[in-house]
Phi, psi and omega in degrees: 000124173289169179282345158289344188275317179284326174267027163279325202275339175285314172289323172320313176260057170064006190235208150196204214263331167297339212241017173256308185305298194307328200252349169256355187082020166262194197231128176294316160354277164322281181323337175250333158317321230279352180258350166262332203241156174301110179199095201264350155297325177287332157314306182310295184341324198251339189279318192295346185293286221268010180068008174237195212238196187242331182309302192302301201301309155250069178308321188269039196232318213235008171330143160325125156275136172304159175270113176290160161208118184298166187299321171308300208279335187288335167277355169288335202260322160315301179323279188329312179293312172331282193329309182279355164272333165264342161276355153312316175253011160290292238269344183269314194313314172305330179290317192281354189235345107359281142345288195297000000 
């Protein structure tokens, strides 16, 4: 949602972006920056006025973060596989030889 839809919709429901600011105890200022800038009370503030989420209102604000996986756990999780894989290749040496 762009920021003229968002503040048409606070005025649809009688009110506005001063007088939301004024009622949370913010800098009207803040409220109005909010639309270039990062803020999450105020964002919370507005999304909560208007029923919706801050997520809807600044999706490209509120992107996924990809899942890190640190240098440890990844050499931890190469160990397990190494480990499992020679023991993997016990248990066939052992068979072939069983066999014979």
């Amino acid at each position: 949602m762009d920021w003229e839809a968002i503040k048409a919709e606070i005025h649809r429901r009688h009110s506005s972006v001063s007088e939301l600011a004024r009622d949370c105890g913010v800098s009207v200022s803040v409220f109005s920056q909010v639309k270039k800038k990062h803020n999450k009370r105020a964002e919370a503030a507005i999304a909560a006025f208007i029923e919706r989420t801050p997520q809807e209102l600044w999706p490209e604000r509120y992107h996924k973060r990809p899942r890190v996986i640190s240098n440890a756990y990844k050499k931890l999780l190469a160990r397990k596989k190494s480990d499992a894989m020679s023991s993997v290749d016990l248990m066939v040496n052992e068979k072939q030889k069983a066999a014979v």
